[in-house]
C-alpha positions in Angstrom: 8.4 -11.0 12.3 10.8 -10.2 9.2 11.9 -13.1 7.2 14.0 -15.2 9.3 13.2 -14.6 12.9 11.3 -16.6 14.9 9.4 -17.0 18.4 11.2 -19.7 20.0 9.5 -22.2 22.5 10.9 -24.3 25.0 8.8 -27.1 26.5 9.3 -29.4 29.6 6.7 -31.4 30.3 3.9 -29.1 31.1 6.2 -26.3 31.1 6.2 -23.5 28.4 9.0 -21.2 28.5 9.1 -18.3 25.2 12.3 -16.8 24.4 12.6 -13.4 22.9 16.3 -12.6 23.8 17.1 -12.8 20.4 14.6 -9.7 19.7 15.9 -6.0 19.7 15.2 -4.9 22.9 13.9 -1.3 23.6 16.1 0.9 26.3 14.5 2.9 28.9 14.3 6.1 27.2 12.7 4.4 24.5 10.2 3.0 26.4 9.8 6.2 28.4 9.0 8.1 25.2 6.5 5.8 24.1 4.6 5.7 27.2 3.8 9.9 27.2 1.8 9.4 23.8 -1.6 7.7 23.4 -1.8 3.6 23.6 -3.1 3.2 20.5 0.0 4.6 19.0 2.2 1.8 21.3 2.7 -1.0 19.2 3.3 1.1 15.5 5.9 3.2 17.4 7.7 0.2 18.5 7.3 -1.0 14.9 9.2 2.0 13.9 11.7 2.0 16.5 12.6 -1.4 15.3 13.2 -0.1 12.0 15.2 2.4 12.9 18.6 1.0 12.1 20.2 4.3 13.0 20.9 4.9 16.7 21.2 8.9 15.3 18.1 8.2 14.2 16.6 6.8 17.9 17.9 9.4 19.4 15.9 12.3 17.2 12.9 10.2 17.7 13.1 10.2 21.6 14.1 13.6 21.6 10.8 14.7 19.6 8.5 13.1 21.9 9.7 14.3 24.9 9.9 17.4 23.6 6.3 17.5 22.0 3.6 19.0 24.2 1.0 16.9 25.2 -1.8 18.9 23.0 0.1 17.8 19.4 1.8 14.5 20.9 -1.1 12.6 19.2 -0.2 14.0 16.0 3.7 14.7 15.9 3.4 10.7 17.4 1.0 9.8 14.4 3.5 11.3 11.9 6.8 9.7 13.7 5.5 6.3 13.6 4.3 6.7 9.8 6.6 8.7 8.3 8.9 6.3 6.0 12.2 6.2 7.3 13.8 7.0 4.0 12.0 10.5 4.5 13.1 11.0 8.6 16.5 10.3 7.8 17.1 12.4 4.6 20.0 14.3 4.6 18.3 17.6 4.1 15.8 17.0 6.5 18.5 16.5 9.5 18.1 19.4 11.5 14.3 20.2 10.5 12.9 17.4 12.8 11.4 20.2 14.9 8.9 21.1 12.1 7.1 18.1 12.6 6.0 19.9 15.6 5.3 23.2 14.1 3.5 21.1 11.6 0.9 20.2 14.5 0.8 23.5 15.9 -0.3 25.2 12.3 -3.2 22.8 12.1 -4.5 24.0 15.6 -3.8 27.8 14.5 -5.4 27.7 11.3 -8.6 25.7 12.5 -9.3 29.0 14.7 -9.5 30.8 11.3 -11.9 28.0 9.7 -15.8 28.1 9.5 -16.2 25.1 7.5 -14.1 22.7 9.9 -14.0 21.6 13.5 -11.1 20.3 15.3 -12.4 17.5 17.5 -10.7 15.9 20.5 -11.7 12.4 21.9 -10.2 11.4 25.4 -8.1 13.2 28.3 -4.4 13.7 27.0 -4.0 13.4 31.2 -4.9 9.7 30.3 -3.3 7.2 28.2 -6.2 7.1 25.6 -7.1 10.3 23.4 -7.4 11.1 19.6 -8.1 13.9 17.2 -10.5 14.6 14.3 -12.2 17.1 12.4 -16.1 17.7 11.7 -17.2 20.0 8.7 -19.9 21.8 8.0 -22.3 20.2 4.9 -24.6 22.1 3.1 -27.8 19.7 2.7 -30.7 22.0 0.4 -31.8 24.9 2.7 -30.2 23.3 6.2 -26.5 22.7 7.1 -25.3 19.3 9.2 -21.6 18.9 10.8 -19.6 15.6 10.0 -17.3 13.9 11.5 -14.2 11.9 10.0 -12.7 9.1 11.4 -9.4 10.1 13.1 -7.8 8.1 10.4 -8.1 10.7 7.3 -7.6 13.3 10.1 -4.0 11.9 10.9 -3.0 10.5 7.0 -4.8 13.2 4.7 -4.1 16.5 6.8 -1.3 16.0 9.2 0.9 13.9 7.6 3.3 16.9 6.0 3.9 14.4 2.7 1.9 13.7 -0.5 3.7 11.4 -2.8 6.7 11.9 -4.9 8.2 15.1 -3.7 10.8 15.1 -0.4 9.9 15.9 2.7 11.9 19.4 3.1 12.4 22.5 4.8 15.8 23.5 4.7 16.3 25.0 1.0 18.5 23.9 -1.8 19.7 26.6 -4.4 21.1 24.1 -6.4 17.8 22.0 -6.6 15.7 21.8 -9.8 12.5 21.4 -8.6 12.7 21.1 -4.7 12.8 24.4 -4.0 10.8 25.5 -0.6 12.7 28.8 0.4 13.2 27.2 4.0 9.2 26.8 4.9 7.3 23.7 4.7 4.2 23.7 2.2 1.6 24.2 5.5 3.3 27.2 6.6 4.5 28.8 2.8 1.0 28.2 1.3 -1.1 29.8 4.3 1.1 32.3 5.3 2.9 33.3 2.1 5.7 34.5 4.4 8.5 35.8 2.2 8.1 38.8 0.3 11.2 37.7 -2.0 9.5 34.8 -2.8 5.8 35.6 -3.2 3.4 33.6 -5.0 0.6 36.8 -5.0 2.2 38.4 -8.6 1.4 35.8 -11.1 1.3 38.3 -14.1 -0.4 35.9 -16.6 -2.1 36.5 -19.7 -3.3 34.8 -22.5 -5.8 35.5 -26.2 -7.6 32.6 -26.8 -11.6 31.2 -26.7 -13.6 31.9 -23.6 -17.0 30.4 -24.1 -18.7 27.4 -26.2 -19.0 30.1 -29.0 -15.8 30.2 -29.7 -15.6 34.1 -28.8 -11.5 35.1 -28.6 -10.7 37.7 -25.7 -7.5 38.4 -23.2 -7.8 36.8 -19.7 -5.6 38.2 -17.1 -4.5 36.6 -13.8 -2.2 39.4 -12.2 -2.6 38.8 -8.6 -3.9 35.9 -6.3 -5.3 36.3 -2.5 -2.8 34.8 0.0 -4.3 31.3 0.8 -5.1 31.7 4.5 -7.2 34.8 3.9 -9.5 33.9 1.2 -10.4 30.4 2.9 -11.6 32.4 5.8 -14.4 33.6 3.7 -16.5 29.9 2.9 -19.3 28.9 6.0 -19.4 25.7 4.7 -17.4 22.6 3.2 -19.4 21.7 0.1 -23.1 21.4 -0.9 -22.6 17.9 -1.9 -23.1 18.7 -5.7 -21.0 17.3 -8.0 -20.4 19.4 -11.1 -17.9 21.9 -12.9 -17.0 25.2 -11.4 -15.5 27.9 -14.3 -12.0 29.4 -14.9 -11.6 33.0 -13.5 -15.1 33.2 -12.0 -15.3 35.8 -8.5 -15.2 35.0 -5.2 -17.7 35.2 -3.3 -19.2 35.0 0.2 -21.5 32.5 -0.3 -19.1 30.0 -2.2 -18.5 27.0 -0.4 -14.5 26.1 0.3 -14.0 23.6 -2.1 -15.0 26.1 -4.5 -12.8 28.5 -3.4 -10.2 26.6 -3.0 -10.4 25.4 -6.3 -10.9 28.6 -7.9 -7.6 30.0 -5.7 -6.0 26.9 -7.4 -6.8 27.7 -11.0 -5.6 30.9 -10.6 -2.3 30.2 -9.2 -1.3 27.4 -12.2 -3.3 29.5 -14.6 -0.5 28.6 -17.4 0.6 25.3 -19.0 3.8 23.6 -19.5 4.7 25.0 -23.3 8.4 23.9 -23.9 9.5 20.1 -23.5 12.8 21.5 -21.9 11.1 23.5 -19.0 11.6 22.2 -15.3 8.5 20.5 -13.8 8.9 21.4 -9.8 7.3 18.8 -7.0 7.4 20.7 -4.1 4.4 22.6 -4.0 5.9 26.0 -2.5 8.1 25.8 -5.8 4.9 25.0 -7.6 2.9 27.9 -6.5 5.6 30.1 -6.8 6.5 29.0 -10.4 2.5 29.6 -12.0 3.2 27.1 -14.6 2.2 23.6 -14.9 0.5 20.6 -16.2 -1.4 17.9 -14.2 1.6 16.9 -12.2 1.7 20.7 -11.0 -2.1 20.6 -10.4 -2.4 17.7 -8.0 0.6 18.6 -5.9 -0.6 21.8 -5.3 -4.2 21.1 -4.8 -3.0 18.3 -2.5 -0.6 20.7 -0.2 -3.2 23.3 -0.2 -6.5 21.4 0.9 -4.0 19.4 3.6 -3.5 22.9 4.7 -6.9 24.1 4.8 -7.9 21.1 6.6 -9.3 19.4 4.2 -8.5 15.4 3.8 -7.5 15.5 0.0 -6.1 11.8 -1.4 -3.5 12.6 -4.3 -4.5 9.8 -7.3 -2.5 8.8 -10.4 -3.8 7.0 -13.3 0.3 6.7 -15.3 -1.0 4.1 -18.2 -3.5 7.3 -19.4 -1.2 10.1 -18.2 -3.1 11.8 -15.5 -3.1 12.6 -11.8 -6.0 14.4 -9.6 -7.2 14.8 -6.2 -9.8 13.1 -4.1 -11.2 14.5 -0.8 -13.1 12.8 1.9 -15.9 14.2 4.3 -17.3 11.3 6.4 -20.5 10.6 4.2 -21.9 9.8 1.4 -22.2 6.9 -1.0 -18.3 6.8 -1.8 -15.8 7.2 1.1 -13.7 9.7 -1.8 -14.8 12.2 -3.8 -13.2 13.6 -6.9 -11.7 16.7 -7.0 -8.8 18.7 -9.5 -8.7 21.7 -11.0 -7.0 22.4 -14.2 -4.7 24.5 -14.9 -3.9 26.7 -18.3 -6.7 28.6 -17.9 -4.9 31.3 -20.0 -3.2 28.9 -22.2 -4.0 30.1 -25.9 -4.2 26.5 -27.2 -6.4 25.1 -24.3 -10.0 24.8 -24.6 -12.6 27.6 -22.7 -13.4 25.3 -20.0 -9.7 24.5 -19.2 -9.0 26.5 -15.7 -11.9 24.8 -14.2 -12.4 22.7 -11.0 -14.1 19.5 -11.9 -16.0 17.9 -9.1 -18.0 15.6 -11.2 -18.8 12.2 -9.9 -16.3 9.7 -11.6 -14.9 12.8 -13.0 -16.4 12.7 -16.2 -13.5 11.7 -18.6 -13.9 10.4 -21.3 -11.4 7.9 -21.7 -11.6 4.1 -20.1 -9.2 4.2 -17.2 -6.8 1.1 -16.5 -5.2 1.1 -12.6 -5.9 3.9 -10.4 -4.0 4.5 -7.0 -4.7 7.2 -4.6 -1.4 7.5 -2.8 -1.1 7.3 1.3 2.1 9.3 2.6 3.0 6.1 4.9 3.7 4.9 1.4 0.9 2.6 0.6 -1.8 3.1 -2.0 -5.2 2.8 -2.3 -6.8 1.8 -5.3 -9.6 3.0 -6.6 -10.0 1.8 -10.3 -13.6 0.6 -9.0 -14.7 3.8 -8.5 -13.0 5.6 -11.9 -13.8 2.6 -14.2 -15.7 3.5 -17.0 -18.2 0.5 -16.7 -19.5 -0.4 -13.3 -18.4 -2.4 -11.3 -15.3 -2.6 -12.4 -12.9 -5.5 -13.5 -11.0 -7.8 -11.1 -7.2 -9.5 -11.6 -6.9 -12.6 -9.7 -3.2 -13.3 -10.4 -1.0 -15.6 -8.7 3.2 -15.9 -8.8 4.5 -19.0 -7.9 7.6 -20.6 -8.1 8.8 -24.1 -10.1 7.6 -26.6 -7.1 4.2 -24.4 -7.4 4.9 -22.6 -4.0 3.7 -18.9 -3.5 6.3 -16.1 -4.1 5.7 -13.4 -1.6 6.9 -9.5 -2.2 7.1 -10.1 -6.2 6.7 -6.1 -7.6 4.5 -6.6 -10.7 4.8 -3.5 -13.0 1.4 -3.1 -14.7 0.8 -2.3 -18.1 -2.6 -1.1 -20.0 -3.6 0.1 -23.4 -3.9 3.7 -23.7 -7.0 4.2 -25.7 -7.6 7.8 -25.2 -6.5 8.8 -28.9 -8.1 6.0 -31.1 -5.3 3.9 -31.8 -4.1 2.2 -28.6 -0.7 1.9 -27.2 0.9 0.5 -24.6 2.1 2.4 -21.6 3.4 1.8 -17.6 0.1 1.7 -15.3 1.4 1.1 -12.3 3.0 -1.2 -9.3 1.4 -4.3 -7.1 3.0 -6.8 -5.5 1.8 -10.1 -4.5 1.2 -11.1 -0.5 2.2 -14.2 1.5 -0.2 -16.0 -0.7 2.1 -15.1 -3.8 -1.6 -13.5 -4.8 -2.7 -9.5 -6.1 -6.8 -9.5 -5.9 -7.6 -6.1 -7.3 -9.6 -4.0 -9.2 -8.6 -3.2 -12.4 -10.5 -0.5 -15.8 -12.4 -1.9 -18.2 -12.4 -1.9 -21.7 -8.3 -2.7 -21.3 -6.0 -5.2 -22.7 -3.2 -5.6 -19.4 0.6 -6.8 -19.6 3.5 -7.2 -16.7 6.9 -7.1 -16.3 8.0 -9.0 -12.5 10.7 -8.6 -10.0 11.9 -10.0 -7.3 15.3 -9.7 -5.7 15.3 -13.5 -5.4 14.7 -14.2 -8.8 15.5 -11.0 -11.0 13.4 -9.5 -13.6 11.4 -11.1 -16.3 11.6 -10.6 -19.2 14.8 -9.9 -18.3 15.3 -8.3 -21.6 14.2 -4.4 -21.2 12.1 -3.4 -23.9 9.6 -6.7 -23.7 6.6 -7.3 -21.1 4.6 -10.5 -20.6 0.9 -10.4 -22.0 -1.7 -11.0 -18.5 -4.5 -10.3 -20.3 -5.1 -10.0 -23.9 -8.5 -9.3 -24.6 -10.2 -6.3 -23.7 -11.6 -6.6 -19.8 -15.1 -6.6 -19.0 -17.2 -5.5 -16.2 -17.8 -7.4 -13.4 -15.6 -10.1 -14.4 -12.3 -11.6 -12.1 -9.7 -12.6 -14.3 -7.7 -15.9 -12.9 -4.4 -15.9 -13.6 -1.6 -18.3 -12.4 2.4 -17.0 -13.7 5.2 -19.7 -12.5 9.0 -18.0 -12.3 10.9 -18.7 -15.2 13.4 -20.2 -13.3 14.1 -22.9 -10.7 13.0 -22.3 -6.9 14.7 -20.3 -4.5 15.8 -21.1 -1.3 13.8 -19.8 1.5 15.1 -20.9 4.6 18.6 -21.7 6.2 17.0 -24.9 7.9 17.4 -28.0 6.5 14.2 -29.9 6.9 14.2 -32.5 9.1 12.0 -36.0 9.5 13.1 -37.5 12.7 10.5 -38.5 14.8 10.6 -39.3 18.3 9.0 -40.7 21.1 6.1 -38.4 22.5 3.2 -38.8 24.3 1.9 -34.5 24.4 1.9 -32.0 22.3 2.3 -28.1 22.1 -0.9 -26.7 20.5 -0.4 -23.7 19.4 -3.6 -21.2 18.2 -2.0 -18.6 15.4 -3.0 -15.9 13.2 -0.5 -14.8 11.3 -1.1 -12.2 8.8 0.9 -10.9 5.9 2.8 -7.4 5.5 3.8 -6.7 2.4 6.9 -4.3 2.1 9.2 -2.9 -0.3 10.0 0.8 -1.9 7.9 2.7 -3.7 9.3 3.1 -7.1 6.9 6.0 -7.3 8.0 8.6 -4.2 10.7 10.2 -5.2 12.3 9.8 -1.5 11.7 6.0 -2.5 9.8 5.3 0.6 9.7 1.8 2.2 6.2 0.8 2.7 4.8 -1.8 5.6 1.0 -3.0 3.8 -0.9 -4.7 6.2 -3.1 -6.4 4.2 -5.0 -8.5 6.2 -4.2 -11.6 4.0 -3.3 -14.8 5.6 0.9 -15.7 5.9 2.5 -19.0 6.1 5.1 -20.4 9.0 7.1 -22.9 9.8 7.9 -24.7 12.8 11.1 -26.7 13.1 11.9 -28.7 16.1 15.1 -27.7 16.9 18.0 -29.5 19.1 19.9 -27.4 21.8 22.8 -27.0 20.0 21.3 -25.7 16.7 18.7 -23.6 18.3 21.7 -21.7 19.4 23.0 -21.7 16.3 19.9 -20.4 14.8 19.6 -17.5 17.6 23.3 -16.5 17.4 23.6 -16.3 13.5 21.3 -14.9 11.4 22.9 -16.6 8.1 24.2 -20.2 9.2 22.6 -23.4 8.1 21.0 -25.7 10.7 19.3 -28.6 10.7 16.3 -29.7 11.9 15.0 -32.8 14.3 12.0 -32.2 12.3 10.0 -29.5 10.3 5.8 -28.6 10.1 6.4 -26.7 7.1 4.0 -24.6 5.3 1.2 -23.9 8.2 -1.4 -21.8 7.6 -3.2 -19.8 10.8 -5.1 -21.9 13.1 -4.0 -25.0 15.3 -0.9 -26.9 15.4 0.1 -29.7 17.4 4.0 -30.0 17.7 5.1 -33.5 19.5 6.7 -32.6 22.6 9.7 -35.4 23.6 9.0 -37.6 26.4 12.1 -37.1 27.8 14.1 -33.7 28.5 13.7 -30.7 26.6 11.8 -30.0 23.2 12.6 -26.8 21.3 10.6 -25.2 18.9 11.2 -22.2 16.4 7.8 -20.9 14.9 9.4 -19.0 11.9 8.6 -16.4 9.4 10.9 -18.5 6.4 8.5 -19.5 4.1 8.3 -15.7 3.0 11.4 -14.2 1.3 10.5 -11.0 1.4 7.0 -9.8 3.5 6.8 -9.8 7.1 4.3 -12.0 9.2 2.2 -10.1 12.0 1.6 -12.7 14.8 -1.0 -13.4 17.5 -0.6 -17.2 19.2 -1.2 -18.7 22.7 -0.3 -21.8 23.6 -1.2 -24.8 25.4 -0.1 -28.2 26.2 -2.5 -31.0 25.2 -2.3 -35.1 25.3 -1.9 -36.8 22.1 0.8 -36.2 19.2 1.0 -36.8 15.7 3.5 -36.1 13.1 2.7 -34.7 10.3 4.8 -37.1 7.6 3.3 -35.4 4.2 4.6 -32.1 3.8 7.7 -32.7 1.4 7.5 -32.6 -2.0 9.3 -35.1 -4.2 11.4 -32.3 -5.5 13.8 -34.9 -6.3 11.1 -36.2 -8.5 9.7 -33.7 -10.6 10.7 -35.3 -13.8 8.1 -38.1 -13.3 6.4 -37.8 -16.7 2.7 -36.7 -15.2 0.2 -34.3 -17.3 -3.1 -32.6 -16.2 -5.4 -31.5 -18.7 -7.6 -29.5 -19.9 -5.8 -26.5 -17.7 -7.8 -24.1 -17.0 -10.7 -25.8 -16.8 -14.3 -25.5 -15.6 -15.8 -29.3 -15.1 -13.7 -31.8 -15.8 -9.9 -32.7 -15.7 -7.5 -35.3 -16.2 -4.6 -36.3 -14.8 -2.3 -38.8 -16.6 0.6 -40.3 -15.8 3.0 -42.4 -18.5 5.1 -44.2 -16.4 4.2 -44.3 -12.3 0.8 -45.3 -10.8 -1.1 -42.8 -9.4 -2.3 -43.6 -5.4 -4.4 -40.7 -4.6 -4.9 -36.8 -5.8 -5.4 -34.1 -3.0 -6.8 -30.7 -4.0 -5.8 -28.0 -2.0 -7.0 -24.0 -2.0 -4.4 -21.2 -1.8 -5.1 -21.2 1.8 -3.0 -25.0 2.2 -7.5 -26.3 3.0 -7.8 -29.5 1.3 -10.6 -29.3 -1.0 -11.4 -32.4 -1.7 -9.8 -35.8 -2.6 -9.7 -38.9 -4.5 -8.5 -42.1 -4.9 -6.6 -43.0 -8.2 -6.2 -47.1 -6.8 -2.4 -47.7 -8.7 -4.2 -46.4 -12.2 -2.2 -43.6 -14.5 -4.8 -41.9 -15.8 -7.9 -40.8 -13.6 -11.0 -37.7 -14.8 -12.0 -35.8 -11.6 -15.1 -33.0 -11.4 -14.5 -29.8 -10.7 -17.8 -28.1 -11.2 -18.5 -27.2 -8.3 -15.7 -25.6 -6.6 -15.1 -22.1 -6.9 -13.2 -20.7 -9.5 -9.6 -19.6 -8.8 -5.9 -21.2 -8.3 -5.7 -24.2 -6.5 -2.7 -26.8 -6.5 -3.1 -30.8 -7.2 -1.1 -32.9 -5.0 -0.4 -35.8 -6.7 1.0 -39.2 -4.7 2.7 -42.2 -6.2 5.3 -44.6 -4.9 7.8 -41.9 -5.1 6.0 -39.4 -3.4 4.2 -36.2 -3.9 4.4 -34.0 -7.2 2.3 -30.8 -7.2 0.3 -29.3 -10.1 -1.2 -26.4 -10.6 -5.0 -25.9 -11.6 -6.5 -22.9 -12.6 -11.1 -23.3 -12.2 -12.3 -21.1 -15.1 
């Protein structure tokens, strides 16, 4: 559900009636479409069909999967239902949406070439159930073992024809910068090398400088390169599983597995750096491999493209707070589900060291530097971090941080830009390390590099941008991180709450003598664009984190209100606000009809995945302590010491206290106890675990929340 809709419930007596007219439906094309590809694939392309605000845009995607042969369906259905919309409905892409099938085909024609890989197909594509996958050939001492991947790093990290930042084109520009493709897409330019005006073979590169550890000067040379799809012909096998440094301008040979060869091909194809601040710095990796010059941004790209197109999953990572991106493959085993892998270029630079030009398969890369956030970059989007694996000291840090508004309530969707202290040239400065964004929970649980001091700026189209003045960030964390330590951190909007919801919250009861139980899970997907793809993708993260609803009992005449008009107030008989997955009992009226919205409007922002059934069940009970004395927040009330790890107190100056509820981020009561009319009361936290919890407080003029942070 996106924020605002609803599944909408009408009881009668025993009777349970769901109404989903107000949902987009799907017409019969659509529907036909989507039943020729595999099931698994269902549901995420009725996702994207929903998405699909252009009918232009429909119409392309029925189009392609009637058109698709049954053989790549699987694949070109896989890349329909992932590609970011932004990226299908590009201008310049308009009339290339048949690549996306050539882009299947390739894969199946160079996998005949391969010796290292194995296309794999699971199922019957006469049924409704199949899949594909690859298996490579592992080198283990003196015998060889095939593995297979998961069909998910088959369909993400080698069919999917994106990487990160660079567009998604065919078609050329002439007037573009760095976006030139020469009208081929990467898979077909990089194996094929298919236009002898635009060759990549002539790289006519040389350089004087030091060759070995010796510091002996000579002239390296890199006048031609192999076309890609011949030389990875050559490898029998994937990799050895050794992880260690392969040298600048070494042979091929025979017996070199393909990571080897591929990096080596690599080297040689970027084997000068970027010397002059004012020269372009191309994307799109046929420009890249074309152009022979570049710096790390070069490097990844191009590794990226070409071990995607040699059938080889390859992750492309960024580490911006310490100015570097790489590579990371995957082959099914191993400690570590990734693997690092780059080359570098300059190779021939004068000013670069010997060993620059080499591919660099060390484990944890071997830098030498403490690295802050670390993403690998998924072309639905999404990123994957891995600062766990780079981070200098093992295991890594964890940030715990929580955004939540003035009333303490959770902001979903908030994009925190991360900051870090470069420390890689003594003196440390501060630079941009990256994007999260908080779930339903308002909460980002990651890992984060040690050895780090870490700042934020936050926005949130709600609420704007703090510090809203440009050049300042906030300080998260200002001592340098440590391994294997969470970091608890609760920020509150500087500013008052939002609303959330066009219902007004209701607190009529009525008479009842059932109720509607309804059994939920609702999980949060976080969404928003990527500041860092170019094409600016919009992103769906299912996170598996928990998501809040409400459910407001509705009367006839503003439930149809509600379902005609997606911006008009309404008002509510009465409102369960705030519910977390699991049970919840609604009253049902004794008499006539009860109607019941279940409602993504506690989230601004993130969707709400859903899974319920109901039932009807004898009993009732209405739930008559969800709102907040917002109208009393000035009650002069102070908790203290906060954080805290044993004890805290909780003092009011001018109200009696009742009774103090503490409650987890999940809405679970924690514990509780009774204050009995004093204004001061101690209570022991010692033993709860540490994190962000919120202290309902209750006095004669009703409830006033707190935070609490447990150290």
């Amino acid at each position: 559900m996106k924020p605002g809709e609803a599944i909408i419930f009408e009881v009668n007596n025993n009777n349970v009636v769901e109404d989903s007219s107000h949902f987009p439906s799907f017409s019969q094309e659509v529907k036909d479409a989507i039943a020729r590809v595999p099931a698994w694939l269902h549901y995420d392309l009725k996702f994207k069909f929903r998405m699909a605000t252009s009918s232009s845009v429909q119409t392309k995607m029925v189009n392609l999967l009637n058109s698709t042969p049954k053989q790549y369906l699987d694949e070109v259905a896989f890349t329909l239902a992932y590609l970011p919309y932004e990226v299908l409905s590009s201008s310049r892409f308009s009339n290339d949406w048949d690549y996306l099938i050539k882009n299947a085909e390739l894969i199946y024609t160079i996998a005949d070439s391969l010796k290292y890989v194995r296309l794999i197909e699971k199922g019957d594509t006469n049924t409704n159930d199949w899949k594909t996958t690859t298996e490579y050939k592992i080198k283990k001492g003196g015998s060889y073992e095939w593995r297979e991947i998961d069909p998910y790093y088959y369909y993400q990290f080698i069919v999917m024809p994106k990487i990160e930042q660079e567009g998604l084109y065919v078609t050329d520009n002439t007037s573009s910068v760095g976006q030139r493709t020469w009208g081929y897409g990467w898979r077909e330019y990089l194996w094929f090398d298919p236009d002898s005006s635009r060759s990549y073979q002539p790289v006519n590169i040389s350089g004087y400088k030091i060759v070995d550890a010796s510091g002996r000067y000579d002239s390296l040379i890199i006048d031609t390169i192999p076309r890609l799809g011949e030389i990875m012909q050559m490898p029998e096998y994937l990799w050895d599983e050794v992880k260690t440094l392969y040298m600048f301008n070494r042979e091929f040979k025979p017996n070199n597995h393909a990571l080897d060869v591929l990096g080596n091909w690599c080297s040689r194809c970027i084997p000068m750096d970027v010397t002059s601040a004012s020269d372009y710095r191309p994307s799109q990796p046929n420009h890249i491999a074309w152009k022979h010059i570049g710096n790390c941004h070069e490097d990844a790209l191009l590794v990226a493209a070409a071990a995607r197109t040699c059938l080889i999953p390859l992750m492309h990572i960024g580490d911006f707070c310490d100015d570097h991106v790489w590579g990371m493959f995957h082959d099914g085993g191993g400690k570590h589900e990734w693997n690092h892998y780059e080359f570098f270029r300059g190779g021939c630079s004068p000013g670069r060291p010997y060993y620059w030009g080499m591919t660099n398969m060390q484990e944890y890369a071997g830098y030498g530097w403490n690295s802050s956030l670390v993403q690998g970059y998924v072309p639905d989007g999404t990123q994957i971090n891995v600062s766990d694996y780079y981070s200098k000291n093992k295991p890594s840090s964890m940030l715990d941080l929580t955004i939540v508004d003035s009333l303490g309530k959770p902001i979903d969707g908030v994009r925190v830009k991360l900051y870090s202290t470069n420390t890689q040239y003594g003196t440390p400065y501060t630079l941009y390390a990256g994007y999260l964004w908080t779930d339903a929970m308002g909460r980002i649980h990651t890992p984060i590099g040690t050895g780090k001091k870490y700042y934020m700026k936050v926005y949130h189209p709600k609420y704007g941008t703090f510090p809203e003045e440009e050049s300042k960030i906030y300080i998260l964390l200002n001592t340098n991180t440590t391994s294997d330590k969470t970091y608890t951190v609760s920020f509150t909007m500087p500013t008052t709450a939002k609303k959330r919801t066009r219902v007004n919250f209701g607190q009529d009861t009525y008479d009842a003598e059932k109720s509607l139980k309804i059994s939920f899970a609702a999980k949060n997907i976080t969404t928003d664009n990527n500041p860092i793809d170019g094409q600016r993708s919009t992103f769906y993260d299912r996170t598996e984190t928990n998501a809040f609803l409400n459910a407001h009992v509705l009367s006839e005449d503003e439930l149809r209100t509600f379902i005609s008009s997606g911006i008009k107030p309404v008002n509510s008989i009465y409102t369960f606000a705030q519910k977390q997955p699991g049970e919840l009992a609604i009253p049902i009226k004794k008499t006539g009809k009860t109607y019941i919205a279940l409602t993504n409007d506690f989230n601004y922002k993130n969707f709400v995945e859903v899974e319920y059934r109901t039932d009807i069940i004898d009993g009732y009970e209405f739930d008559l302590n969800i709102y907040d004395a917002q109208k009393n927040q000035d009650i002069n009330l102070s908790i203290y010491p906060n954080p805290s790890n044993d004890v805290v107190n909780i003092k009011s100056l001018e109200i009696p206290i009742d009774n103090i509820q503490l409650i987890d981020m999940t809405g679970k009561v924690v514990q509780t106890f009774q204050a009995n009319q004093h204004k001061e009361i101690s209570i022991d936290i010692s033993h709860i675990n540490r994190g962000l919890y919120f202290v309902n407080i209750y006095t004669s003029k009703g409830k006033i929340v707190k935070k609490l942070i447990k150290q």
